[in-house]
PDB file of the backbone (N, CA, C, O) and the ligand in Angstrom, with CONECT records:
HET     ZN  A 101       1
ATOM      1  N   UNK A   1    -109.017 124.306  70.362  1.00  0.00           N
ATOM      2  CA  UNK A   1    -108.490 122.949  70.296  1.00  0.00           C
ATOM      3  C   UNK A   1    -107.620 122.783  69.056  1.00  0.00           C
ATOM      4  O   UNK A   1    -107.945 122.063  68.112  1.00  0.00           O
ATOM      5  N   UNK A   2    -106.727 123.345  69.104  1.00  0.00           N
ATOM      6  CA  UNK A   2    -105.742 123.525  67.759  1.00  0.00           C
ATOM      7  C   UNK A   2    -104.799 122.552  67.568  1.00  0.00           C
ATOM      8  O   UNK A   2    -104.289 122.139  68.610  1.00  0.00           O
ATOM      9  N   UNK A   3    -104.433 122.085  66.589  1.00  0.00           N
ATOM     10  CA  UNK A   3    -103.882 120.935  66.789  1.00  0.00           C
ATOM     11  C   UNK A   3    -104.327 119.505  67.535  1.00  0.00           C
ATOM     12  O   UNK A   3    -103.523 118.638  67.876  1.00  0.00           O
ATOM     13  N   UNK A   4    -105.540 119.450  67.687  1.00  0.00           N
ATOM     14  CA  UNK A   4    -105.639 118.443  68.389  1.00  0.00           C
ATOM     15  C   UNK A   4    -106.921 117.628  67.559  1.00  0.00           C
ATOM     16  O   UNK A   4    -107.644 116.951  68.290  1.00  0.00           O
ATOM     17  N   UNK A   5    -107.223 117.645  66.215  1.00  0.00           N
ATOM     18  CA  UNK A   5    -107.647 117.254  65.457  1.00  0.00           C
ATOM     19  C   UNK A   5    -107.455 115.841  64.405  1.00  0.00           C
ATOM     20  O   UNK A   5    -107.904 115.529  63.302  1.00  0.00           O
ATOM     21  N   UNK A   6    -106.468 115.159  65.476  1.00  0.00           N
ATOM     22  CA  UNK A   6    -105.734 114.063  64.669  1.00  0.00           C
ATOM     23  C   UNK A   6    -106.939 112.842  64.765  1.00  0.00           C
ATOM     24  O   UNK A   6    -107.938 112.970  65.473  1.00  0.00           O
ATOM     25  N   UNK A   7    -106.684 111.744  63.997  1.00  0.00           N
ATOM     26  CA  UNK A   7    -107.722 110.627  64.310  1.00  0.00           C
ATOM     27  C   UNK A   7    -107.588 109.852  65.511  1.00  0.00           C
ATOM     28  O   UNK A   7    -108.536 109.224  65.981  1.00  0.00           O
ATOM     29  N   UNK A   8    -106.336 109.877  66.074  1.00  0.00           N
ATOM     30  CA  UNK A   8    -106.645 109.460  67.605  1.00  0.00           C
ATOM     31  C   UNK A   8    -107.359 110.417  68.271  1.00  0.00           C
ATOM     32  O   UNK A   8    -108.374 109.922  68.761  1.00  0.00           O
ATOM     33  N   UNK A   9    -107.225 111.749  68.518  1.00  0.00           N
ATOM     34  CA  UNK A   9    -108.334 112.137  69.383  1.00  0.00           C
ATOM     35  C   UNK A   9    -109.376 112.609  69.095  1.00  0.00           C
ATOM     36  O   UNK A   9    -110.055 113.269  69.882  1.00  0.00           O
ATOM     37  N   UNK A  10    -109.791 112.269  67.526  1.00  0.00           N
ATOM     38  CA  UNK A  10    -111.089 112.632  67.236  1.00  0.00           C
ATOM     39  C   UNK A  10    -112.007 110.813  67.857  1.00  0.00           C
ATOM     40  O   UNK A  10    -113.125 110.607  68.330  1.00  0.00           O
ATOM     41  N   UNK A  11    -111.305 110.242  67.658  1.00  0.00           N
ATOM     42  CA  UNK A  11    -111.493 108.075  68.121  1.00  0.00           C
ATOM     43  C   UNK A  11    -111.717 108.599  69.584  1.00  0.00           C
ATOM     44  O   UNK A  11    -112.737 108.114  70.074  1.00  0.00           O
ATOM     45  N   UNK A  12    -111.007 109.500  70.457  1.00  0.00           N
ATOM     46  CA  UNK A  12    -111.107 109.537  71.863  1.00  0.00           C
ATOM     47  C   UNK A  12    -112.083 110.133  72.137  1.00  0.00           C
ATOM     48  O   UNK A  12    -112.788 109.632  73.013  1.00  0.00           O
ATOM     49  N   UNK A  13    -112.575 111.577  71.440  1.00  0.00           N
ATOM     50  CA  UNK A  13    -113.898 112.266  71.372  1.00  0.00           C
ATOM     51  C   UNK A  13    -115.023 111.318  71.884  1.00  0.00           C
ATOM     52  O   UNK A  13    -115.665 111.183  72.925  1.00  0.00           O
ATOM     53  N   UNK A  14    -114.934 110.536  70.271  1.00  0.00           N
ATOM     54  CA  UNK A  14    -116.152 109.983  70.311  1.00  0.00           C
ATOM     55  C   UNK A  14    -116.315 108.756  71.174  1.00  0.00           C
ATOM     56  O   UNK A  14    -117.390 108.169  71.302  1.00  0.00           O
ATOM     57  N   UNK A  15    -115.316 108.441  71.693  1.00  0.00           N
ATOM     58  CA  UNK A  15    -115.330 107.113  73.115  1.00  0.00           C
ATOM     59  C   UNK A  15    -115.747 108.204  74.365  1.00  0.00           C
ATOM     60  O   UNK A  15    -116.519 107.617  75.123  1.00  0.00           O
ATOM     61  N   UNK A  16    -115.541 109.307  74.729  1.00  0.00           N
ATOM     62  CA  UNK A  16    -115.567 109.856  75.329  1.00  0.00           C
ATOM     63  C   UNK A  16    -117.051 109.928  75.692  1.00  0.00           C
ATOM     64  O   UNK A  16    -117.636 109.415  76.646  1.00  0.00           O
ATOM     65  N   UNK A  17    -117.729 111.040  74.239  1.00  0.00           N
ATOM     66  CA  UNK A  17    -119.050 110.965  74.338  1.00  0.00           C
ATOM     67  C   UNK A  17    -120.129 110.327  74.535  1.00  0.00           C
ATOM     68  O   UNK A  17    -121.218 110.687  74.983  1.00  0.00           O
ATOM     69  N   UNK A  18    -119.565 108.884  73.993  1.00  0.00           N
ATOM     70  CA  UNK A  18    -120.205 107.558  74.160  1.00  0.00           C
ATOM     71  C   UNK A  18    -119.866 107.519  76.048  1.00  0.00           C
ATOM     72  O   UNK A  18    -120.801 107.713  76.824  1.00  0.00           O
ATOM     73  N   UNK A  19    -118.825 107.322  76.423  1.00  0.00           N
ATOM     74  CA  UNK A  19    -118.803 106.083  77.657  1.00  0.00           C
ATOM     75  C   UNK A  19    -118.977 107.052  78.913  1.00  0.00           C
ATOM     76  O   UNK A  19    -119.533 106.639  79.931  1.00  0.00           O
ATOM     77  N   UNK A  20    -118.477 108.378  78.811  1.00  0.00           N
ATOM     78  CA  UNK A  20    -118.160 108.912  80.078  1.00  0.00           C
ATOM     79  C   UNK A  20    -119.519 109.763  80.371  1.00  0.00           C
ATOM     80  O   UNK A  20    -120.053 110.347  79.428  1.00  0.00           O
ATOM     81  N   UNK A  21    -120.039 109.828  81.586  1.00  0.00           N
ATOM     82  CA  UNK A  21    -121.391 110.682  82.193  1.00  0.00           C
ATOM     83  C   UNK A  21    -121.360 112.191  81.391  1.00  0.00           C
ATOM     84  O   UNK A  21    -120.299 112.797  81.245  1.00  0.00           O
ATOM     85  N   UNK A  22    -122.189 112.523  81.074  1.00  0.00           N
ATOM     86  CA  UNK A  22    -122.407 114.013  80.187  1.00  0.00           C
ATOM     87  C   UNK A  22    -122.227 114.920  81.761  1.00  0.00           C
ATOM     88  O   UNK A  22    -123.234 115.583  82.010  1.00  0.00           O
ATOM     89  N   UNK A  23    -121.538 114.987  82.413  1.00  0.00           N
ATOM     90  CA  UNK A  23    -121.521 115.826  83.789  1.00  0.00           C
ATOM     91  C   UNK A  23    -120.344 116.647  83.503  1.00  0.00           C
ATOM     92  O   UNK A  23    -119.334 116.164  82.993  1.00  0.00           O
ATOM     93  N   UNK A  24    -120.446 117.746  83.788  1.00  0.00           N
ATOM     94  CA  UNK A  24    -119.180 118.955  83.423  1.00  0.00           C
ATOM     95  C   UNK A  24    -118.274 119.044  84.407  1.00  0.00           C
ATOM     96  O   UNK A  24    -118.636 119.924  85.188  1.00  0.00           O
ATOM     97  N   UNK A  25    -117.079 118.453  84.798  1.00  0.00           N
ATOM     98  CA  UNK A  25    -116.151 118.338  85.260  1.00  0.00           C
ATOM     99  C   UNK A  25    -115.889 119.501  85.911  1.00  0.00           C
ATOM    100  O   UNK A  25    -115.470 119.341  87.058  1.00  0.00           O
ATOM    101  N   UNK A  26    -115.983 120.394  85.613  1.00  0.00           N
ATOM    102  CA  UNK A  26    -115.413 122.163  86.232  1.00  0.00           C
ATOM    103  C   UNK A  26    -116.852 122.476  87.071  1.00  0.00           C
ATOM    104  O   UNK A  26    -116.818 122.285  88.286  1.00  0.00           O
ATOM    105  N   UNK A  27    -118.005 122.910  86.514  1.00  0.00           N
ATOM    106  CA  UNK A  27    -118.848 122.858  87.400  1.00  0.00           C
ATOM    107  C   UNK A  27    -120.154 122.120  88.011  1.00  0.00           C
ATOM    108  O   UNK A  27    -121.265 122.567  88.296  1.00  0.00           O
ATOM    109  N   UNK A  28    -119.652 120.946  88.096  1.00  0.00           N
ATOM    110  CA  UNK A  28    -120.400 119.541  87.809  1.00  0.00           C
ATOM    111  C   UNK A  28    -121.736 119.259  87.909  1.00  0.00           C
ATOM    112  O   UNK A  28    -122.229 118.483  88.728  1.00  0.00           O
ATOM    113  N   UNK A  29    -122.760 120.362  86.453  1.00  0.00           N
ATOM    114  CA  UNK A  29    -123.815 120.529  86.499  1.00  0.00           C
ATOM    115  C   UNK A  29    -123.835 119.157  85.200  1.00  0.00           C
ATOM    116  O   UNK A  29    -122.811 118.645  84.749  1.00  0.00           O
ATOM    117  N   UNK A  30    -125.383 118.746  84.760  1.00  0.00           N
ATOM    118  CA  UNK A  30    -125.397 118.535  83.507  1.00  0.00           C
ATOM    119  C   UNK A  30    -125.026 118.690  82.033  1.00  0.00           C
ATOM    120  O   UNK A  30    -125.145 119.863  81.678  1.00  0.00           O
ATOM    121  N   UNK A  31    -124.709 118.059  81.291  1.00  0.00           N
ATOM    122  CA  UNK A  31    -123.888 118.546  80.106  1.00  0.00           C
ATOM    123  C   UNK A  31    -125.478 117.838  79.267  1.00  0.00           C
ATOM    124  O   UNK A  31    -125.849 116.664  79.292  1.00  0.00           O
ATOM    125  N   UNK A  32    -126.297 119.274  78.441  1.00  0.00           N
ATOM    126  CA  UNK A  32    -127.098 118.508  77.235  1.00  0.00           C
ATOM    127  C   UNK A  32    -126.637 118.026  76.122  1.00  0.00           C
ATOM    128  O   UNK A  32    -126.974 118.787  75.215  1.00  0.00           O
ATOM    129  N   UNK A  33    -125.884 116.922  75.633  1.00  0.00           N
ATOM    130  CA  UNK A  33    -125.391 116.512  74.686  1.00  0.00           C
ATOM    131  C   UNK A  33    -125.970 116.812  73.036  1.00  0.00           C
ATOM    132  O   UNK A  33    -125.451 116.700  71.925  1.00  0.00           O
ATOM    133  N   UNK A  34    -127.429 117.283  73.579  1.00  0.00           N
ATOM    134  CA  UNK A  34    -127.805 117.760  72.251  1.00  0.00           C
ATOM    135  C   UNK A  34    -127.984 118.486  71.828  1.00  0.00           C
ATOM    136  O   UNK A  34    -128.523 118.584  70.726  1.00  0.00           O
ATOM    137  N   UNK A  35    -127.579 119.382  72.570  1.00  0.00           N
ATOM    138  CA  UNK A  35    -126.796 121.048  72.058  1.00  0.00           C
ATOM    139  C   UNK A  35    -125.950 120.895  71.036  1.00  0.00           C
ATOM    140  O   UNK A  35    -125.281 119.864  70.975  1.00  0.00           O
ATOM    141  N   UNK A  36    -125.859 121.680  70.265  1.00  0.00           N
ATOM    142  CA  UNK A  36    -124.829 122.271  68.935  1.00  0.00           C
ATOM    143  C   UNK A  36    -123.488 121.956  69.785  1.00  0.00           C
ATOM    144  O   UNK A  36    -123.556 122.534  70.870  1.00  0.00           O
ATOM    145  N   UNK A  37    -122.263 121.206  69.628  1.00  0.00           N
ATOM    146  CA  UNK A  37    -120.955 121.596  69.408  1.00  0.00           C
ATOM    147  C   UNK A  37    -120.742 123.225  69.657  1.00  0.00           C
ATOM    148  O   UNK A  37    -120.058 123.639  70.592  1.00  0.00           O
ATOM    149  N   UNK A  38    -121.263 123.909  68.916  1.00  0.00           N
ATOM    150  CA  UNK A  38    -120.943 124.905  69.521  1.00  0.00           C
ATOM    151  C   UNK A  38    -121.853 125.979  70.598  1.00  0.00           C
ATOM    152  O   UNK A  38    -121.681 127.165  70.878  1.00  0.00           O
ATOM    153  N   UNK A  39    -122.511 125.337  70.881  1.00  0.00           N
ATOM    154  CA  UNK A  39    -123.271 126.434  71.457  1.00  0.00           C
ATOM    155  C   UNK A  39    -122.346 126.065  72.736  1.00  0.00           C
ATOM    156  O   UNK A  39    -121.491 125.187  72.851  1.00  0.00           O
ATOM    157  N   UNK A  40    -123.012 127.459  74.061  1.00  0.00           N
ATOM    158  CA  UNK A  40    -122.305 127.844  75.448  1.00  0.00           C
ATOM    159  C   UNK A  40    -122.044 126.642  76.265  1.00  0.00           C
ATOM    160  O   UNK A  40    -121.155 126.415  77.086  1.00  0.00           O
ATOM    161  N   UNK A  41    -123.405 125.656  75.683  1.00  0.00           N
ATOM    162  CA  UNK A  41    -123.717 124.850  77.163  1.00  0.00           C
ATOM    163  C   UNK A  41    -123.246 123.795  76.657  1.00  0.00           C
ATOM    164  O   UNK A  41    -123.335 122.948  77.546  1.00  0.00           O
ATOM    165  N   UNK A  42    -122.757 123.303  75.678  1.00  0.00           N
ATOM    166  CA  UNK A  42    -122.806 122.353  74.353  1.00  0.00           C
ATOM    167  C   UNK A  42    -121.488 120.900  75.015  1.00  0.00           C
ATOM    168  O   UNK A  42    -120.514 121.519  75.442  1.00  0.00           O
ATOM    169  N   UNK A  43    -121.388 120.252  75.084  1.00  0.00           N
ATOM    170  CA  UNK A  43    -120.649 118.831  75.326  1.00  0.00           C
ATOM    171  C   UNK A  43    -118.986 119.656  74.435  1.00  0.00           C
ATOM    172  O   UNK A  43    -118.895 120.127  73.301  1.00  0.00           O
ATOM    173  N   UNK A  44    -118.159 119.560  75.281  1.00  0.00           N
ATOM    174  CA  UNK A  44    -116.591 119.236  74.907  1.00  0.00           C
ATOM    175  C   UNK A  44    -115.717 118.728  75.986  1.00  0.00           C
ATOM    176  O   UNK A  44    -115.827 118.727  77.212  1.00  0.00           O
ATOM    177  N   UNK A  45    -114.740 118.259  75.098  1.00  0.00           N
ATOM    178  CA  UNK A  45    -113.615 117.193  75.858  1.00  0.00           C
ATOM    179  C   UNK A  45    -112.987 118.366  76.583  1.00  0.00           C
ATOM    180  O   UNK A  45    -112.601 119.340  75.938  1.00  0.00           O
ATOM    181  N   UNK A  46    -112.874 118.310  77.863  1.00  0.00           N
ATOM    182  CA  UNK A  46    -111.564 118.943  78.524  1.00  0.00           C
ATOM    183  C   UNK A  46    -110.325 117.801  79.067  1.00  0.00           C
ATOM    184  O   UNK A  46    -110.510 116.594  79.230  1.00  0.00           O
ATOM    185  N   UNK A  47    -109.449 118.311  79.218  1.00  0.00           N
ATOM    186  CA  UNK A  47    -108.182 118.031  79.948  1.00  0.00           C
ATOM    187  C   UNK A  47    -108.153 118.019  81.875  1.00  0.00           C
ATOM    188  O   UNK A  47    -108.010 119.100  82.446  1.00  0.00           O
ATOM    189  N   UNK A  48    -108.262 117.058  82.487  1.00  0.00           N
ATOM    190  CA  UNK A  48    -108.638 117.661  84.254  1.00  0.00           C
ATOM    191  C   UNK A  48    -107.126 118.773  84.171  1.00  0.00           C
ATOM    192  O   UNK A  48    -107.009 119.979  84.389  1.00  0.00           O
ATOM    193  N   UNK A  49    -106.129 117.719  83.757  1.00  0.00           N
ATOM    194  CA  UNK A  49    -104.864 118.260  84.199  1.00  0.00           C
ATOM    195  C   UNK A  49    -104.683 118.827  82.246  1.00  0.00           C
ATOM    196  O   UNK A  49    -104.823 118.057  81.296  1.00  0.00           O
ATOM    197  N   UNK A  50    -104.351 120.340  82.148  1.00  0.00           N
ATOM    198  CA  UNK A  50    -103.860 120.745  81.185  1.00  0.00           C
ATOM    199  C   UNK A  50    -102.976 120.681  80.162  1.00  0.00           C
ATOM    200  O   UNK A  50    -101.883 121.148  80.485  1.00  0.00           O
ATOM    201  N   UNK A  51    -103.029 120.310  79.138  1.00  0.00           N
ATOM    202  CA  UNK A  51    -101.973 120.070  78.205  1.00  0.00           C
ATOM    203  C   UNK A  51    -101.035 121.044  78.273  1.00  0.00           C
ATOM    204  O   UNK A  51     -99.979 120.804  77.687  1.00  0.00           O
ATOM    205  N   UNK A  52    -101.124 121.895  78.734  1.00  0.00           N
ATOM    206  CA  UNK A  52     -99.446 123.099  79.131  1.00  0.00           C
ATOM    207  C   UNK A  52     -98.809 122.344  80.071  1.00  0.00           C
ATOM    208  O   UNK A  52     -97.662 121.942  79.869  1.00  0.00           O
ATOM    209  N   UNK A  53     -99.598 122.021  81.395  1.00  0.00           N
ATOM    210  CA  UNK A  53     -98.833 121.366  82.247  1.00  0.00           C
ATOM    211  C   UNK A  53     -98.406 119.992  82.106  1.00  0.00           C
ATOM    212  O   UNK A  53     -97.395 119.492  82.600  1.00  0.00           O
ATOM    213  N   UNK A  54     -99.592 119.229  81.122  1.00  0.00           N
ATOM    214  CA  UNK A  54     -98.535 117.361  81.218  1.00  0.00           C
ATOM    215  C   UNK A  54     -98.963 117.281  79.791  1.00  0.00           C
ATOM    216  O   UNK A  54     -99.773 116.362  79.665  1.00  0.00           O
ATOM    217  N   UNK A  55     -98.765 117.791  78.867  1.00  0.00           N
ATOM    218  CA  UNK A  55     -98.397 117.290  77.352  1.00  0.00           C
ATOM    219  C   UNK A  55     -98.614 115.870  77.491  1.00  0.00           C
ATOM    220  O   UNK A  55     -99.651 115.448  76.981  1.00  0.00           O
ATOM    221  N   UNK A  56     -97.814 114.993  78.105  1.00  0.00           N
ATOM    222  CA  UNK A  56     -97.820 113.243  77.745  1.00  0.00           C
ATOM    223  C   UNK A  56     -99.472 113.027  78.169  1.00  0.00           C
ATOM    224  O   UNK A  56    -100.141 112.066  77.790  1.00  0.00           O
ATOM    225  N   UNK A  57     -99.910 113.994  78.927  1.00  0.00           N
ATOM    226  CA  UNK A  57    -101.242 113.437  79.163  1.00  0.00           C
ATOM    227  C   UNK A  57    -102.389 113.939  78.105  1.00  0.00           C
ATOM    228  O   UNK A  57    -103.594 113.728  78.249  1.00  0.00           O
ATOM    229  N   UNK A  58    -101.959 114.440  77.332  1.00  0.00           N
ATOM    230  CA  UNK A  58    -103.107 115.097  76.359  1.00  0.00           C
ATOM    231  C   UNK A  58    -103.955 113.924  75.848  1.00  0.00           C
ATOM    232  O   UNK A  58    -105.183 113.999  75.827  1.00  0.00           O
ATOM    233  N   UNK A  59    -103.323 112.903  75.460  1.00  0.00           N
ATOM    234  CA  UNK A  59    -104.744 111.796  75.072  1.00  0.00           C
ATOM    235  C   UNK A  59    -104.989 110.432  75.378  1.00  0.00           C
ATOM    236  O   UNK A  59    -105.404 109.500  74.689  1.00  0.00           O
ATOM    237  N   UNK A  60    -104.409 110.584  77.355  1.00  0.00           N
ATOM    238  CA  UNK A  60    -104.525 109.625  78.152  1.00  0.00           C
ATOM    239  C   UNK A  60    -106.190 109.483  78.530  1.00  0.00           C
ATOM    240  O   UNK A  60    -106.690 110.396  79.187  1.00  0.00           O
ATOM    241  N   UNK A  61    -106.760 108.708  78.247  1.00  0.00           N
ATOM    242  CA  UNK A  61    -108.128 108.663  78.494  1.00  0.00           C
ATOM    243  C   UNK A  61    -108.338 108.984  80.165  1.00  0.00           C
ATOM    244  O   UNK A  61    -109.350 109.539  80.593  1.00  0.00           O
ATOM    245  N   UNK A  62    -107.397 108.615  80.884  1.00  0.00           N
ATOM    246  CA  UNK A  62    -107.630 109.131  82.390  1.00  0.00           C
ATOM    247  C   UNK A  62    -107.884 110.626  82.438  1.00  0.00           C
ATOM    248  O   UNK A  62    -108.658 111.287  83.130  1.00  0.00           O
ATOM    249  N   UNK A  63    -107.235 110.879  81.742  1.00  0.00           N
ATOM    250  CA  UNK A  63    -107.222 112.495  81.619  1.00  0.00           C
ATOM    251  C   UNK A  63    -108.159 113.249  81.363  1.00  0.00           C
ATOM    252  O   UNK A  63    -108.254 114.333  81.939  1.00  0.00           O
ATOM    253  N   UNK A  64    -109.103 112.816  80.393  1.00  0.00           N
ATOM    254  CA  UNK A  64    -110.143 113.400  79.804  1.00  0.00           C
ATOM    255  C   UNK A  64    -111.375 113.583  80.621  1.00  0.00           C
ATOM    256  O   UNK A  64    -111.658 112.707  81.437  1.00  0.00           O
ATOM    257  N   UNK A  65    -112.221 114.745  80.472  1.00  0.00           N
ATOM    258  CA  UNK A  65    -113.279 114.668  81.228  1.00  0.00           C
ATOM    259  C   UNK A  65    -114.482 115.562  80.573  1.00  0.00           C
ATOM    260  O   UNK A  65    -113.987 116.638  80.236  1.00  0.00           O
ATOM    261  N   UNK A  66    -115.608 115.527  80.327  1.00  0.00           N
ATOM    262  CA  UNK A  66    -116.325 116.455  79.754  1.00  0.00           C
ATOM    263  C   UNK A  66    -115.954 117.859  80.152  1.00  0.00           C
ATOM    264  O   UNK A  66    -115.014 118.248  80.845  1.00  0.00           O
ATOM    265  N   UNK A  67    -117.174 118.709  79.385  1.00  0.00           N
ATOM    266  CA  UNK A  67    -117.256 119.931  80.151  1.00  0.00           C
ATOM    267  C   UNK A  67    -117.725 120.694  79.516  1.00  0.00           C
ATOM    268  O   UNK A  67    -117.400 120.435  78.357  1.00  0.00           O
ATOM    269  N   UNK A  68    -118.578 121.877  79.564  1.00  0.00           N
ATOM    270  CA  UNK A  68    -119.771 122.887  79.029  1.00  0.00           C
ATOM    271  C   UNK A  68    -118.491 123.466  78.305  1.00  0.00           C
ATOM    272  O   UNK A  68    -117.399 123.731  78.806  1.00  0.00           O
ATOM    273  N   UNK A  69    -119.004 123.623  76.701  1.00  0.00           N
ATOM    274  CA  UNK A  69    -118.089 124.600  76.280  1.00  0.00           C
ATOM    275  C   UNK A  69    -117.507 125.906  76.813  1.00  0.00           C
ATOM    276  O   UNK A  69    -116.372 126.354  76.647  1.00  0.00           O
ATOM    277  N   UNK A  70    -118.831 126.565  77.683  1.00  0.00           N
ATOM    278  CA  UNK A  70    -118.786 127.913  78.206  1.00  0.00           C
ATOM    279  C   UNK A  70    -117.246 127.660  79.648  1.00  0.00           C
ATOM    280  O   UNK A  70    -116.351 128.485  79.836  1.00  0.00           O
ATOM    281  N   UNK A  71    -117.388 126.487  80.316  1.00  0.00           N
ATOM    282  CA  UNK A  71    -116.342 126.499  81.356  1.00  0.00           C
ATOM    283  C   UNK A  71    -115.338 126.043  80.885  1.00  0.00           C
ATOM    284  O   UNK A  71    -114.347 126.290  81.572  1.00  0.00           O
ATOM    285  N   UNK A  72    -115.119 125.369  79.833  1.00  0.00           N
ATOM    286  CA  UNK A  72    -113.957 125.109  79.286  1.00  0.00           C
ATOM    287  C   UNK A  72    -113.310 126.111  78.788  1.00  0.00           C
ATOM    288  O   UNK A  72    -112.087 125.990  78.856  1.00  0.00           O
ATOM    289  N   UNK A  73    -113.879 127.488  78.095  1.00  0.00           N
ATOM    290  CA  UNK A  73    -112.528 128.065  77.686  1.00  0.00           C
ATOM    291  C   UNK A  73    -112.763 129.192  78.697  1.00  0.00           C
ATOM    292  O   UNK A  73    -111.748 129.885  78.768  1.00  0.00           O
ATOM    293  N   UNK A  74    -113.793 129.643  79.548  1.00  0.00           N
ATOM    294  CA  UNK A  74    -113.524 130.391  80.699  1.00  0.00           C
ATOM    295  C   UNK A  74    -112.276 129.658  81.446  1.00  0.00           C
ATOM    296  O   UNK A  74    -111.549 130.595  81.774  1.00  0.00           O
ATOM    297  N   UNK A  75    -111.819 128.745  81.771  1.00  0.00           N
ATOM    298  CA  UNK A  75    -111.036 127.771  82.328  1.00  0.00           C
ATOM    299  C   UNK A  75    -109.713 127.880  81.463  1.00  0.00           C
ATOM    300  O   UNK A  75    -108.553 127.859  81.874  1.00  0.00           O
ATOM    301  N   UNK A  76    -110.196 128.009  80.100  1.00  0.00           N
ATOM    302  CA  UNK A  76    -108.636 128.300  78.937  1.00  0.00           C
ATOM    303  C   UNK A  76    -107.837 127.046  79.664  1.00  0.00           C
ATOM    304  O   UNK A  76    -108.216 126.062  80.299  1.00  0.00           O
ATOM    305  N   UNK A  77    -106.472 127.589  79.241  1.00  0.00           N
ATOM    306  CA  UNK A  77    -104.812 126.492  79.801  1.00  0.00           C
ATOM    307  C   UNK A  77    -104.643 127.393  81.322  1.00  0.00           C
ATOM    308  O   UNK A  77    -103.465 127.425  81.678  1.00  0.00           O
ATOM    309  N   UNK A  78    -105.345 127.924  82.014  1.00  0.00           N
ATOM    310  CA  UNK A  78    -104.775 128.033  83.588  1.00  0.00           C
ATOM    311  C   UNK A  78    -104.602 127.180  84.140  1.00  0.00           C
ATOM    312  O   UNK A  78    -105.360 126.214  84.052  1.00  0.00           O
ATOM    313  N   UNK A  79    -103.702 127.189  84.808  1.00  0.00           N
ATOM    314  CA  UNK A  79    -103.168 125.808  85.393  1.00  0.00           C
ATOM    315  C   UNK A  79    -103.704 125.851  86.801  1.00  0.00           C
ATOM    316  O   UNK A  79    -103.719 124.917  87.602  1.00  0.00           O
ATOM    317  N   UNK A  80    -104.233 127.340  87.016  1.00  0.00           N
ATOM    318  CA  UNK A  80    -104.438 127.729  88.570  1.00  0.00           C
ATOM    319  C   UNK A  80    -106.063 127.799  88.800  1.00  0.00           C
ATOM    320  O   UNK A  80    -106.632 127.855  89.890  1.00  0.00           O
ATOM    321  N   UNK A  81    -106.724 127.779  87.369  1.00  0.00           N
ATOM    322  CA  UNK A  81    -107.882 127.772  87.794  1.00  0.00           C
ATOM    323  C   UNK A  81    -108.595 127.303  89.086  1.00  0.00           C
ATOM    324  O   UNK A  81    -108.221 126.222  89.542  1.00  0.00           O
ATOM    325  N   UNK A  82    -109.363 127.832  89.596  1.00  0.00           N
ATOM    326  CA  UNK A  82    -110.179 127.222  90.832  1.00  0.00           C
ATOM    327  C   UNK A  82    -111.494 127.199  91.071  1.00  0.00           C
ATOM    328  O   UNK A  82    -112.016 126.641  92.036  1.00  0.00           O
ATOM    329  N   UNK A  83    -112.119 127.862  90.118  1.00  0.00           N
ATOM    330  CA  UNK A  83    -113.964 128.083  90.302  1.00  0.00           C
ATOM    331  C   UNK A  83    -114.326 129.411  90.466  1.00  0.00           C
ATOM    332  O   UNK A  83    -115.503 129.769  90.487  1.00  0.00           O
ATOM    333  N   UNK A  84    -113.150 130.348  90.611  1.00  0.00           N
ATOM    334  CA  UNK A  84    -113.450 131.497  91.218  1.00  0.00           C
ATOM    335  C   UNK A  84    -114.201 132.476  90.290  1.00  0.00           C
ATOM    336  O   UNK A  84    -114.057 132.288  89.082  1.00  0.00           O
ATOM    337  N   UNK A  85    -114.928 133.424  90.667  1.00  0.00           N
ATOM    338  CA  UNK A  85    -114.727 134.656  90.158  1.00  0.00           C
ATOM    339  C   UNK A  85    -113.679 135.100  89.099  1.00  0.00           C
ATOM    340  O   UNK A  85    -112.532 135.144  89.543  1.00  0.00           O
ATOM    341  N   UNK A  86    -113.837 135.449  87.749  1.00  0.00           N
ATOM    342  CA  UNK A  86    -113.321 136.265  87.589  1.00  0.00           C
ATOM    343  C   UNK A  86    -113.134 137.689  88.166  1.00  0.00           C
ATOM    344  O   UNK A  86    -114.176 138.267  88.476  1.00  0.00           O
ATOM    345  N   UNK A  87    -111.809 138.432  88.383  1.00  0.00           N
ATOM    346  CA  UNK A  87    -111.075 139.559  89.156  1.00  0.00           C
ATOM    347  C   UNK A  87    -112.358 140.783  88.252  1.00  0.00           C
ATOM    348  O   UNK A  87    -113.286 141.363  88.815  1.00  0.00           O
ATOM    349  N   UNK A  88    -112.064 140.852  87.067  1.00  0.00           N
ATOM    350  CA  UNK A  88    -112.665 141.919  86.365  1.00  0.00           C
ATOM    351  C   UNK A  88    -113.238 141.404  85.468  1.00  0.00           C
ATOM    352  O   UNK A  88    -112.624 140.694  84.672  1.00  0.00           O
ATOM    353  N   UNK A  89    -114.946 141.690  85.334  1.00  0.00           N
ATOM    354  CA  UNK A  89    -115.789 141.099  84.112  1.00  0.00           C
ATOM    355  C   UNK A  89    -115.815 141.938  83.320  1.00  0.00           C
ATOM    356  O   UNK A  89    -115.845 143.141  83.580  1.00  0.00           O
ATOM    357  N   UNK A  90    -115.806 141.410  82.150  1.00  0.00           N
ATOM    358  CA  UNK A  90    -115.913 141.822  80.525  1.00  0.00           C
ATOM    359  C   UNK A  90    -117.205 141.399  80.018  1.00  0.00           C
ATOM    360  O   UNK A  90    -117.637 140.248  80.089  1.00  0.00           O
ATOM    361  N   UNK A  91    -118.019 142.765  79.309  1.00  0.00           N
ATOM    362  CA  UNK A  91    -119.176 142.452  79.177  1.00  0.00           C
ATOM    363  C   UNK A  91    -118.865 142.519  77.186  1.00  0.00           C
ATOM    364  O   UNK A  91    -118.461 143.524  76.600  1.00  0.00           O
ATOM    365  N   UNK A  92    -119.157 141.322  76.592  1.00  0.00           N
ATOM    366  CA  UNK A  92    -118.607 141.294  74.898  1.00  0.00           C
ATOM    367  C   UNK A  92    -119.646 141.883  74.154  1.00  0.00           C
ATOM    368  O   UNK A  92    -119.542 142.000  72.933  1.00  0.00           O
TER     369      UNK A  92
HETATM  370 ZN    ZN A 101    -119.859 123.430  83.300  1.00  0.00          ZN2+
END
């Protein structure tokens, strides 16, 4: 989330966390909000529609939607994402 540290969307974060269902947008299981920030399963803001693809939408509150840290950056800026399988797994 680089650059995206300004006080409007840190103000949107936290409206976010507050108003919108802890439900993970990508695989619309539960989000435990009281997980670490960083841990796998942990509450972050995603984008439905990607800031590569609509920039003007980066801190349209329509836009915003939770999501498990772990599916958010499995998900990265693909614009094509779909739920699928990754082609070839990488074991880290
Ligand atoms: Zn998820």
């Amino acid at each position: 989330m680089k650059g995206r540290d300004g006080r409007r969307w840190r103000r949107l974060v936290a409206w976010a966390r507050k108003e919108l269902p802890p439900v993970c947008h990508i695989c619309g299981r539960l989000i435990d909000t009281t997980l670490p920030v960083n841990d796998r399963m942990g509450w972050t803001l995603d984008h439905r529609v990607p800031i590569a693809v609509a920039p003007h939408l980066a801190e349209e509150p329509g836009n915003l939607a939770p999501a498990h840290r772990g599916c958010n950056s499995r998900k990265g800026a693909n614009p094509n994402f779909r739920h699928e399988a990754p082609r070839q797994s990488r074991i880290w």
